[in-house]
FIZA-223195 format. One record per residue: x, y, z of N, C-alpha, C, O in turn. Coordinates in pm, 1 decimal, always signed. Layout:
<pts>
pt nxx = X | nyy = Y | nzz = Z | caxx = X | cayy = Y | cazz = Z | cxx = X | cyy = Y | czz = Z | oxx = X | oyy = Y | ozz = Z
...
</pts>
This chain:
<pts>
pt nxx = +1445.3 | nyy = -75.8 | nzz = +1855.3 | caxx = +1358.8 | cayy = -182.5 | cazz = +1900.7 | cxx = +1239.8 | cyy = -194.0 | czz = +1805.3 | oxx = +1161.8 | oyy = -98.7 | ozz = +1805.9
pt nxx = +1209.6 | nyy = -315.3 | nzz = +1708.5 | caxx = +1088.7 | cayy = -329.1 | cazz = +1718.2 | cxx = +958.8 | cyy = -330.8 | czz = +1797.4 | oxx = +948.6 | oyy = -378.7 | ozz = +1910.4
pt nxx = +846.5 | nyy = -266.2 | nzz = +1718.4 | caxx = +727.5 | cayy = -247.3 | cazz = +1724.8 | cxx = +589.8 | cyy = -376.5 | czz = +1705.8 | oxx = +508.1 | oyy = -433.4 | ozz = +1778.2
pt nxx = +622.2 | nyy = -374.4 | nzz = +1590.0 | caxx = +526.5 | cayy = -418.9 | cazz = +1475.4 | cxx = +584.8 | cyy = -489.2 | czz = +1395.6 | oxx = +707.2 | oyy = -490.3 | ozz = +1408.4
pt nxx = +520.6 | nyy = -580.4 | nzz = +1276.0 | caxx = +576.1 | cayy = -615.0 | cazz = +1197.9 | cxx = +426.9 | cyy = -672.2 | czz = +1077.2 | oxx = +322.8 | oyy = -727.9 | ozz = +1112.1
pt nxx = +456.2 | nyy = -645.0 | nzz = +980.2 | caxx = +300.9 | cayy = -675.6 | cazz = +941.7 | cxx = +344.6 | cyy = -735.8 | czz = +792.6 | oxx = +457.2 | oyy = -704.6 | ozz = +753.7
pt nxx = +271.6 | nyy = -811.0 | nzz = +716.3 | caxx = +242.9 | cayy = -895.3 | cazz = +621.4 | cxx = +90.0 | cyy = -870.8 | czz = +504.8 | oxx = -31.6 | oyy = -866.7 | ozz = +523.5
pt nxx = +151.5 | nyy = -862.9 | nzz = +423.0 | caxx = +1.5 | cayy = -930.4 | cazz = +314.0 | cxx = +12.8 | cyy = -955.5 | czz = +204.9 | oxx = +106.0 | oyy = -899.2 | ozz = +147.5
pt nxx = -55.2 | nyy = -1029.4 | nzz = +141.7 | caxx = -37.1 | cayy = -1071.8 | cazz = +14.5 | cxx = -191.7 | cyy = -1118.4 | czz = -81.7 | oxx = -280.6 | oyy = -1197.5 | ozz = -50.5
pt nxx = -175.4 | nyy = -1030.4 | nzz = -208.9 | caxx = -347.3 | cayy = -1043.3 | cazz = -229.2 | cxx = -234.6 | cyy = -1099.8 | czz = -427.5 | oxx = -125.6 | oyy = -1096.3 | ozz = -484.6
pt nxx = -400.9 | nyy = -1148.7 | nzz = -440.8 | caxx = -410.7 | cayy = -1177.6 | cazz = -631.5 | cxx = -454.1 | cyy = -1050.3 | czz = -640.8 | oxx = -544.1 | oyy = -975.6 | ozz = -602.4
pt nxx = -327.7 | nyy = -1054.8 | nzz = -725.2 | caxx = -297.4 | cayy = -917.9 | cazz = -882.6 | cxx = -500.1 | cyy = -957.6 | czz = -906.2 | oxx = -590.7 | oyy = -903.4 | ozz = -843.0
pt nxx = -508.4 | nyy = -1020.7 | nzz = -970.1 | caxx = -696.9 | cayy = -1029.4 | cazz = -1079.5 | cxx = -774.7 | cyy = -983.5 | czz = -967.9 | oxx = -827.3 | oyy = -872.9 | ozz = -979.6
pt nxx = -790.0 | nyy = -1042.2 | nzz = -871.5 | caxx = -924.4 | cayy = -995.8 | cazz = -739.6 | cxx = -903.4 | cyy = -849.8 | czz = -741.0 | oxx = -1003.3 | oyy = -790.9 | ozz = -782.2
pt nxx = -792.7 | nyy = -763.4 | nzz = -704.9 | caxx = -759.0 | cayy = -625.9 | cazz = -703.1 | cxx = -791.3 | cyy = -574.7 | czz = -831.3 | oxx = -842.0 | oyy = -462.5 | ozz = -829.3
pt nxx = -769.0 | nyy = -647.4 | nzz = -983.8 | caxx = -770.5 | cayy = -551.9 | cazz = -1083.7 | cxx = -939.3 | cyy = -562.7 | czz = -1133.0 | oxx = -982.4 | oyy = -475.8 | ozz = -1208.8
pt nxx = -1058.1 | nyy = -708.8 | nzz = -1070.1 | caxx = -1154.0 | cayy = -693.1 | cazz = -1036.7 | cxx = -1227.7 | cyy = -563.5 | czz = -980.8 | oxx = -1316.4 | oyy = -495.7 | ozz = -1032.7
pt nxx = -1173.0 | nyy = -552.9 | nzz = -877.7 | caxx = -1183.9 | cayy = -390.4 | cazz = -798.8 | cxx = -1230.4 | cyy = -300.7 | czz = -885.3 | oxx = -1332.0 | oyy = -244.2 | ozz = -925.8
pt nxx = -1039.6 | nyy = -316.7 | nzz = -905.2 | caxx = -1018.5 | cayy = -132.8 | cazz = -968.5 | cxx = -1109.6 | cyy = -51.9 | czz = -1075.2 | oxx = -1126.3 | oyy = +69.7 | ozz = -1084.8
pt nxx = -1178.6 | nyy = -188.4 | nzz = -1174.5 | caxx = -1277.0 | cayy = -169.2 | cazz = -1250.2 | cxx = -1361.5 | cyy = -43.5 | czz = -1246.4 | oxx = -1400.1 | oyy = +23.2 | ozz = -1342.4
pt nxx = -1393.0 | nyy = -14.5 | nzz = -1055.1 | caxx = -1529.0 | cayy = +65.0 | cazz = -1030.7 | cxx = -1400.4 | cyy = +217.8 | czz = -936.9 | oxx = -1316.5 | oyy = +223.7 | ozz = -847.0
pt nxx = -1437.7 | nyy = +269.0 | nzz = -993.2 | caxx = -1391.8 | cayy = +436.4 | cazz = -982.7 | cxx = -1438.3 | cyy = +444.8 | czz = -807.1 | oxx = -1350.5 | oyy = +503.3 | ozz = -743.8
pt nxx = -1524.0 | nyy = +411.2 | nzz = -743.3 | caxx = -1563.1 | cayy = +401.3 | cazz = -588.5 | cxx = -1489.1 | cyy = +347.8 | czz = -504.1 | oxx = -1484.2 | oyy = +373.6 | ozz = -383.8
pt nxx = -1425.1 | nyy = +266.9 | nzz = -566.0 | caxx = -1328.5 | cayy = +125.6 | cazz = -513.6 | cxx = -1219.5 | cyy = +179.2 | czz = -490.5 | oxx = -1159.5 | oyy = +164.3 | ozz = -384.1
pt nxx = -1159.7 | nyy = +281.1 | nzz = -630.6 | caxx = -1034.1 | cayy = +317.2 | cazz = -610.8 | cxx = -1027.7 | cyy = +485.5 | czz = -519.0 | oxx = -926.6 | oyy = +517.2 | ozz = -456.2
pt nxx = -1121.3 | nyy = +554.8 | nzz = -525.2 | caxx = -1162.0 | cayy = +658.9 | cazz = -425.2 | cxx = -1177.3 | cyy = +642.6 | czz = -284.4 | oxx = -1163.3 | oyy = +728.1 | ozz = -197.0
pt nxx = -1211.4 | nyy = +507.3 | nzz = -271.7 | caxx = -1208.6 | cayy = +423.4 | cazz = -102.3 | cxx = -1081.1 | cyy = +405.4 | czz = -59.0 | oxx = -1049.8 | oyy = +423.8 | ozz = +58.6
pt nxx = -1015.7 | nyy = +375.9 | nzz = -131.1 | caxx = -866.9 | cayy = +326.7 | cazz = -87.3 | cxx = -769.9 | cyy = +347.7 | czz = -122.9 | oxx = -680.2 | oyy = +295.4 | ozz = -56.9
pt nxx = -727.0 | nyy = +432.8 | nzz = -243.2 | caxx = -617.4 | cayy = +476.4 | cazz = -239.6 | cxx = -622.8 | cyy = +664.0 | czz = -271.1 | oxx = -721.8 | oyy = +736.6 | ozz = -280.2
pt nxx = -514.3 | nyy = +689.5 | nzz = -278.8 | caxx = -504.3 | cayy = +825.5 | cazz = -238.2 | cxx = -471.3 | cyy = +911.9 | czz = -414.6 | oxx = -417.1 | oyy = +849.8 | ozz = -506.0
pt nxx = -504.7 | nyy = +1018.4 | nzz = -424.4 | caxx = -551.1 | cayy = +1099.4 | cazz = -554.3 | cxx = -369.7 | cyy = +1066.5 | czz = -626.9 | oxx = -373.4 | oyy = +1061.7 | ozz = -749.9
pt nxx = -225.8 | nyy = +1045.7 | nzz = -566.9 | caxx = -164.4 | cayy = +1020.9 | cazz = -608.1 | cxx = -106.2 | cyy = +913.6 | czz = -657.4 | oxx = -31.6 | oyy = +900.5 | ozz = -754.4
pt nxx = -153.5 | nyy = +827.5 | nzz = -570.4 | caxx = -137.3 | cayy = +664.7 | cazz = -597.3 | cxx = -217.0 | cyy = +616.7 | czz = -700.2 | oxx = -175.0 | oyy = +531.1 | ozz = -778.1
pt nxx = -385.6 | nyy = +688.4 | nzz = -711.1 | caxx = -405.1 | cayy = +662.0 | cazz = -871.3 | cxx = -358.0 | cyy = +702.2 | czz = -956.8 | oxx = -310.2 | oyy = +613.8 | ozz = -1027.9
pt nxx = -343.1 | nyy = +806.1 | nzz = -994.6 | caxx = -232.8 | cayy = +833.8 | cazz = -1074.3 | cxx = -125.1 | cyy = +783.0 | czz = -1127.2 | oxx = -110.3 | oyy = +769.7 | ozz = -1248.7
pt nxx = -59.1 | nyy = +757.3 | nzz = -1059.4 | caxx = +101.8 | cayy = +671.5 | cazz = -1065.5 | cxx = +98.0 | cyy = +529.5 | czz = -1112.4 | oxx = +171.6 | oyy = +467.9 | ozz = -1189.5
pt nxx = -63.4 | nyy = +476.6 | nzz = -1008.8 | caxx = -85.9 | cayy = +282.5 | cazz = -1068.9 | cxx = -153.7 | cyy = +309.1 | czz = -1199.0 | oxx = -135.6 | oyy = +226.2 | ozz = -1288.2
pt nxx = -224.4 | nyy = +406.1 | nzz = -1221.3 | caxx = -296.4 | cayy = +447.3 | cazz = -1384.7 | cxx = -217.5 | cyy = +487.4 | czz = -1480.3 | oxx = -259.6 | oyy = +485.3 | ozz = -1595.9
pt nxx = -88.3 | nyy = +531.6 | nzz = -1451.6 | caxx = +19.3 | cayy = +581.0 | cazz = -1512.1 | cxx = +129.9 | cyy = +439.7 | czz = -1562.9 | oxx = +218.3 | oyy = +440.2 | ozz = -1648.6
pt nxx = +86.1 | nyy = +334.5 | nzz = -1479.0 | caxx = +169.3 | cayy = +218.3 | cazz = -1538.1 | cxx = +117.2 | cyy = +75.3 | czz = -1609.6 | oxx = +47.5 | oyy = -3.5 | ozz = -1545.6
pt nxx = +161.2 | nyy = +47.0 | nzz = -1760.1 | caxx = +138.1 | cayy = -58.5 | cazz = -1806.4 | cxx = +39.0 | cyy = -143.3 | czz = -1749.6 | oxx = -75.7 | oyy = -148.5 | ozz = -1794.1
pt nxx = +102.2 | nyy = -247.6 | nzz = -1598.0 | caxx = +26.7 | cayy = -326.3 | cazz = -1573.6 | cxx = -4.9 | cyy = -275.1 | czz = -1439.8 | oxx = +43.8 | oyy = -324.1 | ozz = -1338.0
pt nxx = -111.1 | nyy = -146.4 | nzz = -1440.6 | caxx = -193.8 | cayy = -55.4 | cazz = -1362.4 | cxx = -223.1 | cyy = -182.8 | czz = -1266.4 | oxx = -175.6 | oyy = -147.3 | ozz = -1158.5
pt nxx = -282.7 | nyy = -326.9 | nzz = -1248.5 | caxx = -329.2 | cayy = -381.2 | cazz = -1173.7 | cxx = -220.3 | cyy = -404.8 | czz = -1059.9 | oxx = -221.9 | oyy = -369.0 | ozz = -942.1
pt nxx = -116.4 | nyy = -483.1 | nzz = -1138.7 | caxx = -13.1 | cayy = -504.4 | cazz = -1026.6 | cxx = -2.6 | cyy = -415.6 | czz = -957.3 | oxx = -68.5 | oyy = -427.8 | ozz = -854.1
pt nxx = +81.0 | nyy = -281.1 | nzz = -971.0 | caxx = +51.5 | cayy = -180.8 | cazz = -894.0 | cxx = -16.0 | cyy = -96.0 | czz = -830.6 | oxx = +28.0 | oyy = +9.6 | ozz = -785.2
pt nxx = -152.1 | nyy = -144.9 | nzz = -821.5 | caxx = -250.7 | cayy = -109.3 | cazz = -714.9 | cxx = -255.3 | cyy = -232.3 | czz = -636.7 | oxx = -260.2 | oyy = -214.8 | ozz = -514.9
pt nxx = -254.9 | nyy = -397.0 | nzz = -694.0 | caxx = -232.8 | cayy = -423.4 | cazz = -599.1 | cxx = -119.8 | cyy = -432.2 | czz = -477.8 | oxx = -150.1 | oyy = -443.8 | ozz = -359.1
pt nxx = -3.0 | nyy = -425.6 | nzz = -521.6 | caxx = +101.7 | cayy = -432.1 | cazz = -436.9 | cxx = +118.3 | cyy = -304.7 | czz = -335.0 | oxx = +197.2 | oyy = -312.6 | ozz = -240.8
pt nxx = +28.6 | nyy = -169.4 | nzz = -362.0 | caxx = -31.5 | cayy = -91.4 | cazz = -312.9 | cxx = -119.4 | cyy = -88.9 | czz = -202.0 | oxx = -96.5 | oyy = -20.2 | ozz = -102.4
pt nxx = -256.7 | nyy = -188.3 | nzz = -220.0 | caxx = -286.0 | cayy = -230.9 | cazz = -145.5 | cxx = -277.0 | cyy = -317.6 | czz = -2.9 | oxx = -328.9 | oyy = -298.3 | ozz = +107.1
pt nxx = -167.4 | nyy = -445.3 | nzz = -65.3 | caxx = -95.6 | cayy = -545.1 | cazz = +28.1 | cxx = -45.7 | cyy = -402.5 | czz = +137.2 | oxx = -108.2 | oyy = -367.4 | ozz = +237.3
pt nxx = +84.8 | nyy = -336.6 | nzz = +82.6 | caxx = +112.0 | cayy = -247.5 | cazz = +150.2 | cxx = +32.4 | cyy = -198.6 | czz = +245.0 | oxx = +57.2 | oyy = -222.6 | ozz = +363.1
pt nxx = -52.5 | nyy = -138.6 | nzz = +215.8 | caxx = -130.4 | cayy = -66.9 | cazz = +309.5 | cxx = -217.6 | cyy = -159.2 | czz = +439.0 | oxx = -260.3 | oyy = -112.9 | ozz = +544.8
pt nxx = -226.1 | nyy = -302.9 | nzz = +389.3 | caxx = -272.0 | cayy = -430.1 | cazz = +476.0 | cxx = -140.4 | cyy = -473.1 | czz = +569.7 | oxx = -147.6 | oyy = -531.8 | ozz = +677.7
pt nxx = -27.9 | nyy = -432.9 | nzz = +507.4 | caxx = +96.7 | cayy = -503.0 | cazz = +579.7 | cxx = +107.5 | cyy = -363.2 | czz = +694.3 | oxx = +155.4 | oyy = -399.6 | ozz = +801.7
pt nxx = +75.6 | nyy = -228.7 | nzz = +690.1 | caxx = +119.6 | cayy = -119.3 | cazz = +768.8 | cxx = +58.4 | cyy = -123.1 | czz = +843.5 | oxx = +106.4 | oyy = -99.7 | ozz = +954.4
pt nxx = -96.0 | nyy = -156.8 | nzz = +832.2 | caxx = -231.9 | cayy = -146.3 | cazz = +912.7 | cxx = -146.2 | cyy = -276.2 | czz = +1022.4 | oxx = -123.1 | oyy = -251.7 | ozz = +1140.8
pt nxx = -113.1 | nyy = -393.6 | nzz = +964.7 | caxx = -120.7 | cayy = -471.1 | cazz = +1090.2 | cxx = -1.5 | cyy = -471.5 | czz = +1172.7 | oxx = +1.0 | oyy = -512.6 | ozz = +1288.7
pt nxx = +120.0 | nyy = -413.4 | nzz = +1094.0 | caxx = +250.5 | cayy = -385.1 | cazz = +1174.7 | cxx = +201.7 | cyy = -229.7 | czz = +1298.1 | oxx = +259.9 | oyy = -226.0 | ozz = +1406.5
pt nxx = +114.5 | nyy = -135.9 | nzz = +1269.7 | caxx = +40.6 | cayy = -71.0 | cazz = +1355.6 | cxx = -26.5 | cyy = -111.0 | czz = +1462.3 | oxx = -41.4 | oyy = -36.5 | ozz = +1559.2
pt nxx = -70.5 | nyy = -222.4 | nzz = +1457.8 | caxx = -152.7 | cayy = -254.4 | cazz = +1538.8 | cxx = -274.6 | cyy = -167.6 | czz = +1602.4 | oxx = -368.4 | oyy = -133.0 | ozz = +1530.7
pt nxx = -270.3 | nyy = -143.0 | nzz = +1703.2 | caxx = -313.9 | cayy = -34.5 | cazz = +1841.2 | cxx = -332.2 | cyy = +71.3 | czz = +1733.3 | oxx = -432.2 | oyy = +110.6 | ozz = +1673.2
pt nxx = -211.8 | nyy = +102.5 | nzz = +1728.3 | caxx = -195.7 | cayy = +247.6 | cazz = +1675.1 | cxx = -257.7 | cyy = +268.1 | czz = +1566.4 | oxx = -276.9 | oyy = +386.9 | ozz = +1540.2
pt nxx = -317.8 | nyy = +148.4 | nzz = +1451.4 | caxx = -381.3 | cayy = +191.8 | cazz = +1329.1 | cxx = -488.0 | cyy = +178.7 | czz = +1340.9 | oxx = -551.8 | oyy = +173.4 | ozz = +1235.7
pt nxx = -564.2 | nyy = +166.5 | nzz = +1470.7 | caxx = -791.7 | cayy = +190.5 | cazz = +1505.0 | cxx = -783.0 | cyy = +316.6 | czz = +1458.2 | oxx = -689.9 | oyy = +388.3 | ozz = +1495.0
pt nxx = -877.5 | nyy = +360.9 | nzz = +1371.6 | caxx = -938.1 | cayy = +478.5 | cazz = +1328.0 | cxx = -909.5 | cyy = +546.4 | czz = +1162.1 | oxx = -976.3 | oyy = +632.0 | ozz = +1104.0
pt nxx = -758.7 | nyy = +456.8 | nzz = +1104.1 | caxx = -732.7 | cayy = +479.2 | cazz = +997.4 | cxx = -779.5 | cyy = +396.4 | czz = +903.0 | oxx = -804.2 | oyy = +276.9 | ozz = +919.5
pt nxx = -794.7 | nyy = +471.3 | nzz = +782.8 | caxx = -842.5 | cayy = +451.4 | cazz = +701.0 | cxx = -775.8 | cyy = +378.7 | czz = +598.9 | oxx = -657.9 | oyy = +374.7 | ozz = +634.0
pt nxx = -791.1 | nyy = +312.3 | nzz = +478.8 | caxx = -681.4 | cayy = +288.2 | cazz = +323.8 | cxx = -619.8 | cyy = +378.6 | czz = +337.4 | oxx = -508.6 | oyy = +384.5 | ozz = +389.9
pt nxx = -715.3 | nyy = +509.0 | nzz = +268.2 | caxx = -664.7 | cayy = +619.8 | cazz = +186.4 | cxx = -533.5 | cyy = +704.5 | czz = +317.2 | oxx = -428.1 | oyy = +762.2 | ozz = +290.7
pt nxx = -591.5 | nyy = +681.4 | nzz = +439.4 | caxx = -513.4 | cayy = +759.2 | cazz = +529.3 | cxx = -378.8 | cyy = +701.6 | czz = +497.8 | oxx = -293.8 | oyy = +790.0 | ozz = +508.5
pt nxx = -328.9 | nyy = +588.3 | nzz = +463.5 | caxx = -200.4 | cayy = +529.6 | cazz = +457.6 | cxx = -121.1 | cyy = +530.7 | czz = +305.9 | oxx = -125.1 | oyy = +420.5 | ozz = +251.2
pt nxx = -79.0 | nyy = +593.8 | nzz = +260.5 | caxx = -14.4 | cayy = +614.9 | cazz = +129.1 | cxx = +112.1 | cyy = +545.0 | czz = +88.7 | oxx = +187.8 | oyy = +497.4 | ozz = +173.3
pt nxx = +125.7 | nyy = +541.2 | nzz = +13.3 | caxx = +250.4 | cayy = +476.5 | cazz = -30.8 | cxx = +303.8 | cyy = +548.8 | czz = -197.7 | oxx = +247.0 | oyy = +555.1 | ozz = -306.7
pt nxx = +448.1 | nyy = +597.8 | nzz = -144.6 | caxx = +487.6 | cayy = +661.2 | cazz = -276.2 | cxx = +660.2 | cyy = +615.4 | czz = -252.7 | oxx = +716.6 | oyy = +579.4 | ozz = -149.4
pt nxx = +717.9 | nyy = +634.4 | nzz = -400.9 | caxx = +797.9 | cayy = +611.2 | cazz = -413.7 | cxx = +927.9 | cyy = +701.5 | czz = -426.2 | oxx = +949.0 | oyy = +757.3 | ozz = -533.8
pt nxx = +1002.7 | nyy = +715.3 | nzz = -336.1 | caxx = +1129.1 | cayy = +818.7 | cazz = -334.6 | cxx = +1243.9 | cyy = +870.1 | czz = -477.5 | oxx = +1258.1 | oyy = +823.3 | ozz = -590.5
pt nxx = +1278.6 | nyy = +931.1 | nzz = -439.6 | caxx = +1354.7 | cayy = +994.1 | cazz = -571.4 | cxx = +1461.1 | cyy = +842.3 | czz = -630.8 | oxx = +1503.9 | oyy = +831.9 | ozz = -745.7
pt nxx = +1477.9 | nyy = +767.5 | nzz = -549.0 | caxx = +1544.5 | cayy = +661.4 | cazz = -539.1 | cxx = +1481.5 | cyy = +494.9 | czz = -593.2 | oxx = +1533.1 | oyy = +384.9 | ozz = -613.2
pt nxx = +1325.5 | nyy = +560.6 | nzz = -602.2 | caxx = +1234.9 | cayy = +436.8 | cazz = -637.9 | cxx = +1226.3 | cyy = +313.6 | czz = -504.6 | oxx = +1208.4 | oyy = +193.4 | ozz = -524.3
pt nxx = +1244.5 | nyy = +381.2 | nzz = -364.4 | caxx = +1196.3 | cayy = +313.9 | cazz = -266.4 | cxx = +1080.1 | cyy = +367.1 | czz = -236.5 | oxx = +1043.1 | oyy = +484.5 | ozz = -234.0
pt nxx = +1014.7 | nyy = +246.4 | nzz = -209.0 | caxx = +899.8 | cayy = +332.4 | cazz = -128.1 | cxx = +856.3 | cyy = +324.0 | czz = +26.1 | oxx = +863.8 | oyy = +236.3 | ozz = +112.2
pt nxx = +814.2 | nyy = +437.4 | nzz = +22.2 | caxx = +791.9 | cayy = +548.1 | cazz = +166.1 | cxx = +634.2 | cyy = +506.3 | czz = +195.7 | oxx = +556.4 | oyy = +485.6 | ozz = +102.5
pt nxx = +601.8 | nyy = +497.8 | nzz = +310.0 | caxx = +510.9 | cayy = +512.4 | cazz = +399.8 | cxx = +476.3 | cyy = +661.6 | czz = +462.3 | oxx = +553.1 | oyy = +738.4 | ozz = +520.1
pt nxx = +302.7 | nyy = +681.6 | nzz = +424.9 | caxx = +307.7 | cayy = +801.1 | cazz = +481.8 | cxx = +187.8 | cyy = +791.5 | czz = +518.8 | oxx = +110.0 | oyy = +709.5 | ozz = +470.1
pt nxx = +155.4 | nyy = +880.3 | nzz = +616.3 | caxx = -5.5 | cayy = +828.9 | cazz = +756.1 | cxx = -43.4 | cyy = +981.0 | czz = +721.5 | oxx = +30.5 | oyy = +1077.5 | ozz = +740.5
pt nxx = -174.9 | nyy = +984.1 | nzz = +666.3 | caxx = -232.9 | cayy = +1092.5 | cazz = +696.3 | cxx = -147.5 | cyy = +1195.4 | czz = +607.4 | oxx = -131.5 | oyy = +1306.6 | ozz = +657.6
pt nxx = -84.6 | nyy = +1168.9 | nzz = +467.7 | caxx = -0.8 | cayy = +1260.2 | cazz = +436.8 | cxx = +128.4 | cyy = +1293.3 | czz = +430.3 | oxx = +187.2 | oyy = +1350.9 | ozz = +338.8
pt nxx = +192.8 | nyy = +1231.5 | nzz = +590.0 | caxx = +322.1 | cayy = +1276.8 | cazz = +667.3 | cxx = +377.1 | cyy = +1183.3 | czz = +649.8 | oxx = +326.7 | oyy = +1071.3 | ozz = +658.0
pt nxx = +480.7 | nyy = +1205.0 | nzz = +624.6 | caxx = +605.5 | cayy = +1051.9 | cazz = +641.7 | cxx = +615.4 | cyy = +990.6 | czz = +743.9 | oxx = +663.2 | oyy = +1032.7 | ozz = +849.2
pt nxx = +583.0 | nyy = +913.7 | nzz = +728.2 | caxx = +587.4 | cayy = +751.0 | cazz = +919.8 | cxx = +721.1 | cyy = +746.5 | czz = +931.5 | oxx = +796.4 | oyy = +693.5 | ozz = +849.8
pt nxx = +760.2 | nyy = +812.9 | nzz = +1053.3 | caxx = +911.9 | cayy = +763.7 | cazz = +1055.7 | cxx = +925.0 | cyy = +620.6 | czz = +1130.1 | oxx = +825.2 | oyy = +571.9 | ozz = +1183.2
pt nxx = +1027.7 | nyy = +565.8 | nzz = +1132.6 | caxx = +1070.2 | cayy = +415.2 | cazz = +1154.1 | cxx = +929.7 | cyy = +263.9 | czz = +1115.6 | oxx = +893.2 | oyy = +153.7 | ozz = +1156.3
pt nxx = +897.9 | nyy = +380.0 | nzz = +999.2 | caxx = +799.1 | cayy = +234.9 | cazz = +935.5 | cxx = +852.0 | cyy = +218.7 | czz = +809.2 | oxx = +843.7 | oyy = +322.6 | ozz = +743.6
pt nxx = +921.7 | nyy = +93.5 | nzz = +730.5 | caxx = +1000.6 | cayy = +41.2 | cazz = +666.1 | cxx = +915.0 | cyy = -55.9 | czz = +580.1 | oxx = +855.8 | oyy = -148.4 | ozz = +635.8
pt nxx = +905.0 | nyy = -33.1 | nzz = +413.1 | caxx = +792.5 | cayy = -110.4 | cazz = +356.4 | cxx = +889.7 | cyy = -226.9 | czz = +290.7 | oxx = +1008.3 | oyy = -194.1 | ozz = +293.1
pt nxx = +868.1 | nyy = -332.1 | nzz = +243.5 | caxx = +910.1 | cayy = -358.5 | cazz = +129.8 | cxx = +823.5 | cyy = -418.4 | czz = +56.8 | oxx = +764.4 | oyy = -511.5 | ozz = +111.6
pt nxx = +775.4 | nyy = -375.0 | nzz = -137.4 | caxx = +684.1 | cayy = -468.3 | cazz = -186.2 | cxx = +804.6 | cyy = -537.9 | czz = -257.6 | oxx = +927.6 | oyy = -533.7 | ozz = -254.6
pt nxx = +639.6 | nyy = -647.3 | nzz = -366.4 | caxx = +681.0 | cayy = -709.5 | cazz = -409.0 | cxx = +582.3 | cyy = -770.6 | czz = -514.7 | oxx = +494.1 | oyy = -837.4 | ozz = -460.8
pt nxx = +574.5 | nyy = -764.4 | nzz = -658.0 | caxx = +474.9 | cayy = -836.2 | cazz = -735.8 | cxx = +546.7 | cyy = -915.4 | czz = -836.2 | oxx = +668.3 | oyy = -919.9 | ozz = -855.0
pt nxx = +427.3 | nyy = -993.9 | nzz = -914.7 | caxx = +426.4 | cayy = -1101.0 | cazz = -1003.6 | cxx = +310.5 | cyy = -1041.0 | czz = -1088.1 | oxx = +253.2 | oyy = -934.5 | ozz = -1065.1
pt nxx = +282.7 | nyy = -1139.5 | nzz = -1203.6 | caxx = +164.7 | cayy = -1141.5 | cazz = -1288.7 | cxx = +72.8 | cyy = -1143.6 | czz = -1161.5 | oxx = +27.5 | oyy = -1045.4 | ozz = -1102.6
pt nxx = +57.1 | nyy = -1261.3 | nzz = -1135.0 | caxx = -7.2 | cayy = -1305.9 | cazz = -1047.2 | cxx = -100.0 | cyy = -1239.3 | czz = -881.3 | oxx = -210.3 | oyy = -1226.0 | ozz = -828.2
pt nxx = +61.5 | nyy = -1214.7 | nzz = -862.5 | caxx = +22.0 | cayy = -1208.1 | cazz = -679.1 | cxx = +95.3 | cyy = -1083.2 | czz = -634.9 | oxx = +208.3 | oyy = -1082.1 | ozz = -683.9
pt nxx = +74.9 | nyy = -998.8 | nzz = -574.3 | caxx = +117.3 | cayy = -909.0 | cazz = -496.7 | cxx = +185.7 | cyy = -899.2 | czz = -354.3 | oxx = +151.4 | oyy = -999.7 | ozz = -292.1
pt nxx = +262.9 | nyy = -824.6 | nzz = -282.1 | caxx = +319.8 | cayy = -891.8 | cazz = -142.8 | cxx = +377.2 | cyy = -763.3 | czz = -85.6 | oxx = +448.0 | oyy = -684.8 | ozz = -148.8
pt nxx = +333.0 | nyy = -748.5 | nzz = +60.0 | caxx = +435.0 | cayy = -624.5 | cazz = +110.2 | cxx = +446.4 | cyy = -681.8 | czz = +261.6 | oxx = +367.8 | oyy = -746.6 | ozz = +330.8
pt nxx = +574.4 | nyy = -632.0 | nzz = +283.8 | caxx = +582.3 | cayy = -667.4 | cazz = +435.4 | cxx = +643.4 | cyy = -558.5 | czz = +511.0 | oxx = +729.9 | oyy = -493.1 | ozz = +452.7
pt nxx = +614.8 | nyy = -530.1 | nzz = +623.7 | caxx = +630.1 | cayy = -382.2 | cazz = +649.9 | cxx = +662.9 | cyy = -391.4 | czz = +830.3 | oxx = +590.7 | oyy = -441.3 | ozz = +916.6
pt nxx = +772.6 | nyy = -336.6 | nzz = +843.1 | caxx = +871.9 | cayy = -350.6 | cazz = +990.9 | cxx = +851.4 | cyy = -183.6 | czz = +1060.6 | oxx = +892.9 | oyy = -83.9 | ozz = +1001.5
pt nxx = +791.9 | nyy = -179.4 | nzz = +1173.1 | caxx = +794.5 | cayy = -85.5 | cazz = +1258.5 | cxx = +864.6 | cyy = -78.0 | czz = +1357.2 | oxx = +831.2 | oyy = -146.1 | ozz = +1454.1
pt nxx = +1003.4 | nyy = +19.6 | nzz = +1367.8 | caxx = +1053.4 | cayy = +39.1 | cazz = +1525.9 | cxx = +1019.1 | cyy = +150.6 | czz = +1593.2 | oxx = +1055.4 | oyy = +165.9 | ozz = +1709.8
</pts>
């Protein structure tokens, strides 16, 4: 049975605006996720589609996501190059991401049962 179901979609430039300031990226994403978006070519896209993510989990949560944080919600990618949802560290079971980027625009939509 579905839960939740959540959506977002931000501009790649407003996010790579951000990322500019080292505070920005310490607020919201997690010591591995910089890494990995700093580790790739076009570092912006992949923080933002990072981000969306973490906007699409927060609202497929609903209820359940008062009190969490960005950084509390992670997003990494499996031996398989899917990526996983994880709260606080731990793997979210039956929370299901999918992104999605461009030059441009970023997108994740994210299904909770």
């Amino acid at each position: 049975m579905m839960k939740g179901i959540g959506i977002d979609i931000v501009e790649v430039g407003r996010i790579a605006r951000l990322a500019r300031d080292g505070k920005f990226l310490k607020k919201i994403y997690t010591e591995e996720e910089i890494i990995y978006c700093g580790s790739k070519k076009n570092s912006a896209q992949h923080y933002a589609v990072r981000f969306a993510a973490k906007e699409a989990v927060w609202k497929a949560l609903k209820k359940r996501s008062r009190g969490l944080t960005h950084r509390d919600i992670g997003i990494r990618n499996d031996s398989d190059g899917r990526p996983r949802v994880y709260i606080k560290n731990r793997p979210a079971r039956g929370v299901t991401i999918s992104l999605t980027h461009t030059k441009e625009y970023a997108a994740a939509f994210c299904v909770v049962e």
